[in-house]
C-alpha positions as a printed Julia matrix, in Angstrom:
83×3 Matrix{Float64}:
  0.0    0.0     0.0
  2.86   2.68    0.92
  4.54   1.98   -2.64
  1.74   2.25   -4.06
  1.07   5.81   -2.77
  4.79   6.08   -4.15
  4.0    5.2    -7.32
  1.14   7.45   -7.66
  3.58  10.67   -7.34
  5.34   9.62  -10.45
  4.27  12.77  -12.27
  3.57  14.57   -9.41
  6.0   17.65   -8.41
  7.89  18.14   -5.59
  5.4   19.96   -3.8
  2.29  17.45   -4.14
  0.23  17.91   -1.18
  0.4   14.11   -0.4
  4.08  13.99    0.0
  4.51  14.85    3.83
  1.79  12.47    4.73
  3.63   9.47    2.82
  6.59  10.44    3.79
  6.06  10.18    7.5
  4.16   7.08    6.4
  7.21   5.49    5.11
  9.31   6.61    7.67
  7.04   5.43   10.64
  7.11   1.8     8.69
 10.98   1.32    9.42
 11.22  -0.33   12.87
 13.99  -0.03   15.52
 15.54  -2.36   15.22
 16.4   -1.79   11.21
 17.83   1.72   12.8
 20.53  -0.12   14.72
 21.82  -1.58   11.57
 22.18   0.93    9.61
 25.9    2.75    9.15
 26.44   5.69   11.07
 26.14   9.08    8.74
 23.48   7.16    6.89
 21.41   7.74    5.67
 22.05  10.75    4.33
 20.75  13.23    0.91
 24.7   13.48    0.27
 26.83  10.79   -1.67
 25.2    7.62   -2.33
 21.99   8.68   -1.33
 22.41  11.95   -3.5
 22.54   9.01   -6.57
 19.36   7.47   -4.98
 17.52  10.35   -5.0
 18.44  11.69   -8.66
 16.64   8.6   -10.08
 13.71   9.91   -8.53
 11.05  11.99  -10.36
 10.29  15.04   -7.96
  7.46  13.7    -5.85
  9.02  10.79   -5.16
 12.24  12.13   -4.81
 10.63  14.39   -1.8
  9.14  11.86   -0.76
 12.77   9.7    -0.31
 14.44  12.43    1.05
 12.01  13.2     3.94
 12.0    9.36    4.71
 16.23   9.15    4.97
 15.95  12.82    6.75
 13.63  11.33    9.33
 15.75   8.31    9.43
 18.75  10.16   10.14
 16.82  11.81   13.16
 15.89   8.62   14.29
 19.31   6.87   14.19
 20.91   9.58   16.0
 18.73   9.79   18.6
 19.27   5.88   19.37
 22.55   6.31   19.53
 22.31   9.57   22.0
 22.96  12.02   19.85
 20.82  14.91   18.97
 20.58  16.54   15.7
């Protein structure tokens, strides 16, 4: 259901009233314990996930970068540090 809500912002632009809702969504969907895994500086808009996100049409691509911005958040705050 989530990527399908993805998939509908394929033509969408960037500013698609529907993005922040998925987003958070998406975001909300990644449990804890997938957080401890990941690398720390990840994930991040820069780099790699810069490449991620340029494959992206805008919508979508919003919709990514809110997800690995909340992420971020997230990680550091399980591993004590604030943003």
């Amino acid at each position: 259901m989530l990527y399908e809500r993805l998939d509908e912002l394929a033509g969408a632009p960037a500013d698609d009233p529907r993005v922040p809702a998925l987003a958070a969504d998406l975001a909300a969907a990644v449990p804890d314990e997938v957080l401890a895994v990941i690398p720390e500086g990840e994930p991040s808009a820069a780099g790699w996930g810069r490449a991620l996100l340029d494959d992206y049409p805008p919508a979508q691509r919003e919709v990514v970068r809110r997800v690995m911005e909340t992420l971020a958040v997230r990680v550091r705050a399980t591993r004590g540090r604030t943003p």
